[in-house]
Every structure is written in C-alpha cells, then in structure tokens.
N, C-alpha and C positions, 0 to 999 in steps of 0.2 A: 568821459566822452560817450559809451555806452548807453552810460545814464542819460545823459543830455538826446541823443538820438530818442532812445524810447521813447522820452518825455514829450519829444515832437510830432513821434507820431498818433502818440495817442491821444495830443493835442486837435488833431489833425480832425475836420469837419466832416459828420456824415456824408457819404454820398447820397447824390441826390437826383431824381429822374431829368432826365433833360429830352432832349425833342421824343416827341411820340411818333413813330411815323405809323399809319393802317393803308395796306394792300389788300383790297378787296379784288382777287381774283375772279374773272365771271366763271360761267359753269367750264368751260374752255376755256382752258391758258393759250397763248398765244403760241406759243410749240405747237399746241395739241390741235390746236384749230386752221392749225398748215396742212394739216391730213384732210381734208377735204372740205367743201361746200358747205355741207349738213353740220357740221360745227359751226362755222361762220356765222351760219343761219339760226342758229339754235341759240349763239351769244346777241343776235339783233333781238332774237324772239325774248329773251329771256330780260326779268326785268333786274337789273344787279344790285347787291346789295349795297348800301349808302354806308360810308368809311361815319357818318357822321351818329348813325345806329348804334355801328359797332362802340364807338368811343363812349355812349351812354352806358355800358357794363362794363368800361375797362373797372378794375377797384382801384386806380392812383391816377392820378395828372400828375404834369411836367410841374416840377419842386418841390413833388414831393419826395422827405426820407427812402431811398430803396430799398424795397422790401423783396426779397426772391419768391416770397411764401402768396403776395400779391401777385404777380405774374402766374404763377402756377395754379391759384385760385381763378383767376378771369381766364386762362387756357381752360379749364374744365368746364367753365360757365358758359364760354361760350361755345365747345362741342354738344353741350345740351340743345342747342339753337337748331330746330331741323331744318331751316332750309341751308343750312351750312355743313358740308362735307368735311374737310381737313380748318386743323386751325391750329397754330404755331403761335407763340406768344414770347420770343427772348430778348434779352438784354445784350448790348454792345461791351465791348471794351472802356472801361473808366477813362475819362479824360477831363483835364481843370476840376476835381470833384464831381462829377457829371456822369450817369452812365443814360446813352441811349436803348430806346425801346423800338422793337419793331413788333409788329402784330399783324400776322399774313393769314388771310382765309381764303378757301375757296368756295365759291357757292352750288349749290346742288340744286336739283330740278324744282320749282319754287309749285311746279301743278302737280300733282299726283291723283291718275288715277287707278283702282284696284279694283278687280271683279273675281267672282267665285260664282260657278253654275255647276248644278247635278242634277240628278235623279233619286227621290229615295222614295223606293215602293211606288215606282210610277205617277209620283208627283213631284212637277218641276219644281226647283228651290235657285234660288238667287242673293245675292249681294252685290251693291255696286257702292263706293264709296269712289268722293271728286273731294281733292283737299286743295286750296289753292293758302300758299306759305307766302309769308310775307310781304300782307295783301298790302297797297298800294306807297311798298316800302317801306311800314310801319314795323314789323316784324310779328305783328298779327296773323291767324289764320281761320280759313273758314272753310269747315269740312259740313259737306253733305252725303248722307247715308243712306241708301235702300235697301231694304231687308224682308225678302220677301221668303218665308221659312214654310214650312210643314201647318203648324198651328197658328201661327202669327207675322203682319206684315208690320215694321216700322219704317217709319218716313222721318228723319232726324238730322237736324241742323243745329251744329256744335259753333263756336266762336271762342277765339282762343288769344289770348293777350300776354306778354311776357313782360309788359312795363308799362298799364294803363294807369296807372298812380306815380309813374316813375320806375326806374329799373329794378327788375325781381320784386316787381310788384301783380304776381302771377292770376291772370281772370280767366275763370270756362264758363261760358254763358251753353248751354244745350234746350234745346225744345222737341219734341219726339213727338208726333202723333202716328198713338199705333191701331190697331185693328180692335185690340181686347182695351183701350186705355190711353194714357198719355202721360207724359216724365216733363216738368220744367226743373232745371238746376243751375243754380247760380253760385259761382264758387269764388273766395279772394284770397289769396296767399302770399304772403310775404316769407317765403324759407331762412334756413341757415344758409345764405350764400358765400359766406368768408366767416373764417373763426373770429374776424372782431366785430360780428354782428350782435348789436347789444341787445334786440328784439326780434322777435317774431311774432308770428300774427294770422290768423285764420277763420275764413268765412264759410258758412255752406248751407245753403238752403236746398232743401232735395222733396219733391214731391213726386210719388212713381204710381201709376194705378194701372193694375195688370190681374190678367190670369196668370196662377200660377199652378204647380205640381210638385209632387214627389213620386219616386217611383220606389219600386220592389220588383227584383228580379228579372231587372230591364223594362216592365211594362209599370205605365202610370197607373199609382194607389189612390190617387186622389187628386180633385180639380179643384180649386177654392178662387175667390176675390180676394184679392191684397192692395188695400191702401197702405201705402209708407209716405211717410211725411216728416222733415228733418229740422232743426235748426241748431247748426253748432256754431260756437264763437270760442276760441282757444287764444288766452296768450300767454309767449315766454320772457319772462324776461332773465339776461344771463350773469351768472354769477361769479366765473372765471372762462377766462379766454387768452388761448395762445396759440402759437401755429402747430400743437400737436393734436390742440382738443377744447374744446369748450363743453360747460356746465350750463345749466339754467332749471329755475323753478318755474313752474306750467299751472296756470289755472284756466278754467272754463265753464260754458254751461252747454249742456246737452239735452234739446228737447225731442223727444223720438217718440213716434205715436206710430202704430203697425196696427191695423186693422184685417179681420181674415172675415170673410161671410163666405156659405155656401153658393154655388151656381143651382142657377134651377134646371138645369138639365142633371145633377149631381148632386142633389139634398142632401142625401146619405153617407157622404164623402166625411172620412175626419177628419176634421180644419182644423191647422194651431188656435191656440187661445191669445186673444190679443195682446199688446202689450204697449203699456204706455206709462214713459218716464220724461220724468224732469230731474235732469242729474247735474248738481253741483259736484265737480272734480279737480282734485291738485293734485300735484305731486314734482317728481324731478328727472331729467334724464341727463346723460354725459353722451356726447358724441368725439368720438375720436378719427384724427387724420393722417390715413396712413396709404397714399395710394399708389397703384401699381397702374401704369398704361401697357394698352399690349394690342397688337391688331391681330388680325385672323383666328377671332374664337366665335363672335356671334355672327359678324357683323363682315366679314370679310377683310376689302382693306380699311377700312373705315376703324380707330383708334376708338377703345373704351376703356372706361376709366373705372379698377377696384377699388372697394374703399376697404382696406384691410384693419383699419381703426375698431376698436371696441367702440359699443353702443350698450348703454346700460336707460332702460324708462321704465317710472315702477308709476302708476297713478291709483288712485285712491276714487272714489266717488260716492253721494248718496241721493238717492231720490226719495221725498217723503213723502208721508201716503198722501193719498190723494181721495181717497173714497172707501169703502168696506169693499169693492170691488179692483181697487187700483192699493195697494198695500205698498210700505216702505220697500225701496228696494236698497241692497248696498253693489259696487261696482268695483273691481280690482283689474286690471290690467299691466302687463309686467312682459317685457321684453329685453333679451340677453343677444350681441351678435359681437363677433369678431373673425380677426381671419391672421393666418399666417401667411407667412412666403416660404416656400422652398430657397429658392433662387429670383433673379431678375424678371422669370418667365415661368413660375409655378408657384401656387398657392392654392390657399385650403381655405374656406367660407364656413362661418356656420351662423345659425338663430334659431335660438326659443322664444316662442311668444306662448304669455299663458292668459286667458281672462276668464272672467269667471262674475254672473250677477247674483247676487243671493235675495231672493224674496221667502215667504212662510209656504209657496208649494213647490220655486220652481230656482234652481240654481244655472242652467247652461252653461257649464264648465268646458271648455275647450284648452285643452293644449297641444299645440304643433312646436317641431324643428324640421333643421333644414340642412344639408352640409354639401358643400357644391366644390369640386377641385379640379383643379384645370392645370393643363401644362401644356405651354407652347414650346414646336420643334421647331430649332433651326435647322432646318435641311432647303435643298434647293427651291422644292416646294412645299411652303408655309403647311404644317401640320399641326392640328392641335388634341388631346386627347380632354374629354367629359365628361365627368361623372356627378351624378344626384342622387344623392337621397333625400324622400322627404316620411316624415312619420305627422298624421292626425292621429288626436283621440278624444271623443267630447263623452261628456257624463251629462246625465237629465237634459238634452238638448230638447231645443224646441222643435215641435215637430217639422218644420218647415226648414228644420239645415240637418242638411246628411253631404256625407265625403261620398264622391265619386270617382273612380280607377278604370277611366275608357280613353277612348280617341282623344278627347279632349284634354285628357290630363298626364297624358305619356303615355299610355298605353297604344302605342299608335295603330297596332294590327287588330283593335277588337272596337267593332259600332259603340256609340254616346251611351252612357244610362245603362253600361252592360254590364257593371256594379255598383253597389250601393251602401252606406253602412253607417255605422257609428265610429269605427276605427276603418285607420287608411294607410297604407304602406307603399311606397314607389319607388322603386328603384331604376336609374337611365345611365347606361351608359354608351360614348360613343367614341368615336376615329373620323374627325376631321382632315381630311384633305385639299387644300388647296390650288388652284394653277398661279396663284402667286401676282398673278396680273390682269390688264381690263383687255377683253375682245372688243375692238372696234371702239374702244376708249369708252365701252358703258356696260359689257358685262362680266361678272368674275362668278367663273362654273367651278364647281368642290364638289368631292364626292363624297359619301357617312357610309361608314359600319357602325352598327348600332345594336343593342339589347336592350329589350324593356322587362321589368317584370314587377308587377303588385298585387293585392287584393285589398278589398272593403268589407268590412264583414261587423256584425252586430255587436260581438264579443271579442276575444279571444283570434289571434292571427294564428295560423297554421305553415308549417312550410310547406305541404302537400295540396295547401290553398294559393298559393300563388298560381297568378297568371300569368307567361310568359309570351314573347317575340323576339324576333331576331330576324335582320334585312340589311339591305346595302337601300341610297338612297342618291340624288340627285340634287344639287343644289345653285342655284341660278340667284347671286345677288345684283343690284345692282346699286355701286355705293353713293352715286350721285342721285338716289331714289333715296330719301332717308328713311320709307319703311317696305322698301320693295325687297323679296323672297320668295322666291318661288322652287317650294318643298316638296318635290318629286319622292316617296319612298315606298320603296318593293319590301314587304314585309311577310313574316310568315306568324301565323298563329299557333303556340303550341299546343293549346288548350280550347274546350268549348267553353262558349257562355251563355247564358241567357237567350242572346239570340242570334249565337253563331256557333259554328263549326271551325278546328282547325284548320289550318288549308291560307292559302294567300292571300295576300290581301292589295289594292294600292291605293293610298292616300295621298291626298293633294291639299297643300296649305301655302299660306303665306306670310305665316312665324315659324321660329323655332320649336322642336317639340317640347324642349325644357331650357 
C-alpha cells in the first residue's frame, strides 16, 4: 500500500505557473496618500509604471514548470530597475497543480534632480545633473549633466535603455561636449541575467578627447593631450548552468588606440608614450549564486542584493605587431571573488583582480584586492557596521595611471590629489545608524561614526606613513530617489599633507564614502 502511494506521487505532474498577477504601486500607496494633498498630487504628477513593462522581465509565464530559483532571479532584476523602489516577487499556495504568482512593486521619483556647488581657492565650481526615468513609460532614461569644474566645463547628455532589443538587452548612448574636448560612447549589453542564460554579448565604442594630468605631491607634474578611442566586441557562450552557478567560454576583439601629445602652453611636460592594440582574446570564467538581501547598509530602507557566489575569469589575449613602432603585445587578465555569511545578516566579500600587458619595453602590471564586511543589527533602530579594505600595486605602469588616497577615495578629511603613488592602501571603517523610518513619507536620516586611514606611495608602505581621520557624520537618504544622499561629514585630520594641515574638516557628497 506504501508502495502504491509513493508510486502516485511521484507519478504526480509538475507544478506549474498559473495566473500572474503585477501591482504596480504608484510612488504613494494609497494608505500613504491619505496623509495629505501633496501625495495625491505627486501620484497625478507622477507617470506610473505599466504592469505590462514589468511582465517583459518576468523570466517565466503562466504554464510554465515552477521554478523558485526563477522568481528570485526576476526579484533581483527588477530591483536593478531605478525607477523602482521596493519589489516583491512570491508565489501562492499549490492548487489543481497550479501555483500562483504575484509581483508587487512600488515606484520611485521617475525625475531626479542633483546639484553640488563650492568654492575651491576662490573659484566657483558646480554640478547639476536632470535624470528623467522611465521616459515615456518605456523604462528608458535620459540624464543631462553640467559640469562646470576648476579646469574644465562638460555638457553631457547620457540615454539609457534596459530592453532596446528586447529585455536585458542593455544600451548607454553618451555625447559630452566639453571645454578641453569631446566623448561619444555607445554601449550594448546583453548580461548574465538568470543562470540559464546560454549567451552573452557586448558592445562598446568609446571615443574621449581631453586634457589630462598627473600629479606629485598634490600639485600637477604634467599636462598632456589624450586621444582614446575604443572598439570592444565580447561574446560568451556557456557551458554549464544551474541555479548555484554557471560556466562559459568568452572570446573577443579589442581595438584600443591612446594617443598622448604635448600642450603648447607645456612642451616640456613628460607625456605617456602612446599605445595602440588590436587584441584578439579568450578565455573562461565561472559565476556563482549565492545571495544575501538585507536593507539598511547603503541604501537605507531600500533592499540590496550580495552576491556571495565565487567568481573565477582568467582571459588570455594577443596583439600582433603592427609596425617597428607598434610591436606584439601579449594580454592576461585574471580575477578571483567570493564571499561568506556569518549569519542571515553578516558576511565577508572579497576580489583579486590581476592584469598585466607584455610588450619588448613595457609590461603595466597591476594588481588589486578588496575585502568588504558588513553586519546588520537587529535593534530598535536599524544598525549597521562597515568595513573596507582595499590594497593597489602596479609594476612598470604607464605614466598616465597612478593610485590616489584623498577625498575622493575614502580618505574623506584630506583635499583631491593629496597622494599619489604606484602602491595604495585604504582602509574604512564605519557605524551606521539608522531612524528606521520615512519623515513625512520621503526622508530616512542616519547618523556614521567613521575612521579612515591610507597612503600611496612609490615603493614600499610604511605604518608611520599612513594617513589617518576620524568623524561622526550625517546622513539624509531619500529611498524613493533611487540615487538621492545627502553625505553630511564632520571629520578630523590626523596628519598633514601636501596640501593641508591637521585640524577639521567638512565634507559634502552625495554617495557613499566606500
């Protein structure tokens, strides 16, 4: 009788997706929009997103075999989506062979605008960037950019597409006219978006013409002209796949032409030496899936997704010579990453990336790692703790790439350019606080304790060579902005540099520091 039971059930037919239903929440729920007027008004203003959008990235339709590892793939893909806030993706109770799907999102501010103004040495400096998402419901976006800097002013108009060939069929159209030059780039990607993706696929054309620099000791060593001009084409195709992890072999071609010439205000300046390749490349990488969601670390309340999978890609290349001037080149690139879990709400990140091009005068070898650990408190008010390290070190580099250890790179209490080097060391750590909730349904304030410390240096690291800080800091998200932050931090300098004094400092940004 046992027998015969078993036998039935395992006779018994997959289940299978049955109705799909998609709630496309507007930017205000309809709770949320009983608290006053300017909700109301903000859901007329607002254009909402089309249930019928969404269903273009689900990865299954209704009859199809259920797969749980599907639902939790299209949950991740479509938190990628920035004018979308929250998004939810579960499955019902089985019924007649059947299980139901629902798929709940809510939408986010689809305009975004961002501005940054100062003073540095008595010349005004500005940023304004206008993003408008999900321009006329397509799930497209078009960001405009001013950039009006110390040395240089750009004007730049991005275009952004996340299914112009069809879904996860990713395009960035950019046109830049700047002061010193001008950038067009045109980019087409089709990613790994589910591990039963049998291909991948990769465009990029990139032309940039600029002044550039390098510094020493904070102050600019030299001014040069830099033509860069790109053409990649990459595809994979894969070799094993399954819901822990997929395989694939990668080939490409990579045409890269770097042009350097002197300024005439600057003759005497030492410019890199050019470089130009046509590089035929193969090789193989393994991506593994292993992911942890958790809110309150970057992002506020707003859910992000770890990938604590191994990642193994080793690729090979060669460029042949080209001229007594232009000589074979060979090409290696090789990256290592994985990650642990402590618990449900703690885990540990790490990557090595190593590359390295060999020609008869000039190798630029670089290697970096990376190890990033986070753990989220349950307490009343959402807590989170931060920590980074990151290690550079490059051999025969070209003159035009040096690691920097300033404002811009974690070092948050010390000016741009305030180190420089061939090796690079940083270390961040922090104490996230949160209030756990929205003021006035649009902002979520946290406070940071924070230490920074690194240096950049030519050779050889010192511990009597680092540069240290230490601050409390202010933190203003707001998570219906998909890239609004506003980085208030009180910081102290323990050391001089280049071209500062110990003593305090305040910084204003609007990303994270690390």
């Amino acid at each position: 009788m046992l027998y015969l039971l078993l036998a039935a059930l395992l006779a018994e037919p997959p289940l299978r997706i049955g109705t799909i239903t998609i709630n496309a929440v507007p930017l205000f729920s309809a709770e949320e929009s009983r608290h006053g007027s300017f909700y109301r008004g903000a859901n007329i203003l607002h254009v909402q997103t089309r249930p019928a959008l969404l269903r273009r990235f689900l990865l299954f339709k209704e009859g199809d075999p259920f797969n749980p590892t599907k639902l939790q793939e299209t949950e991740r893909n479509l938190r990628q989506l920035d004018f979308l806030k929250s998004v939810s993706v579960t499955a019902g109770n089985p019924h007649d062979g059947l299980i139901d799907v629902a798929v709940i999102t809510q939408d986010a501010w689809t305009t975004d605008v961002n501005g940054d103004f100062s003073n540095d040495g008595g010349i005004s400096t500005y940023d304004l960037d206008v993003t408008q998402k999900d321009l006329f419901g397509s799930g497209s976006e078009l960001e405009l950019h001013l950039d009006h800097g110390v040395e240089r002013r750009a004007n730049t108009i991005e275009f952004l597409h996340p299914a112009v060939l069809g879904p996860y069929w990713n395009l960035d159209a950019l046109f830049s006219k700047n002061s010193d030059g001008n950038e067009e780039k045109l980019e087409l990607d089709r990613p790994l978006f589910s591990y039963s993706t049998p291909w991948t696929m990769s465009f990029l054309y990139d032309h940039d013409l600029r002044n550039a620099r390098t510094f020493r000791q904070g102050e600019v060593a030299a001014r040069f002209r830099q033509e860069h001009r790109e053409w990649l084409l990459e595809r994979s195709r894969v070799l094993h796949a399954g819901p822990s992890g997929s395989s694939r072999l990668v080939a490409g071609l990579d045409f890269l032409d770097d042009s350097f010439d002197p300024l005439p205000s600057r003759p005497l300046d030492l410019i890199p030496e050019s470089r130009h390749f046509r590089v035929l490349e193969a090789g193989y990488e393994s991506t593994g899936f292993h992911f942890l969601k958790l809110d309150y670390v970057d992002r506020d309340l707003r859910e992000q997704d770890f990938n604590l999978g191994s990642l193994t890609s080793v690729r090979v290349g060669v460029s042949p010579r080209l001229s007594s001037t232009r000589p074979a080149m060979f090409v290696f690139r090789a990256s290592e990453a994985g990650g642990h879990a402590f618990s449900d709400r703690s885990f540990l990140l790490g990557r090595i990336d190593a590359s390295s091009t060999r020609a008869p005068e000039d190798s630029n070898t670089i290697l970096s790692a990376e190890g990033r650990f986070v753990t989220r408190f349950r307490t009343h008010y959402p807590q989170a703790f931060v920590a980074r390290v990151r290690v550079d070190g490059g051999w025969q580099l070209d003159r035009d790439v040096q690691f920097l250890a300033d404002g811009q790179n974690g070092l948050r209490a010390y000016p741009d350019f305030a180190f420089e080097g061939r090796r690079r060391i940083l270390i961040n750590v922090e104490q996230r606080l949160f209030l756990g909730r929205e003021i006035l349904q649009m902002f979520g304030p946290s406070v940071a304790v924070f230490a920074d410390s690194g240096q950049a240096v030519e050779r050889n690291f010192r511990l009597a060579g680092m540069k240290s800080d230490v601050g409390v800091g202010l933190r203003i998200g707001i998570a219906r902005f998909e890239s609004a932050l506003l980085r208030i931090d009180f910081a102290y300098a323990l050391n001089n540099s280049p071209l500062s004094h110990r003593g305090r400092v305040i910084s204003i940004s609007t990303v994270q520091a690390f």
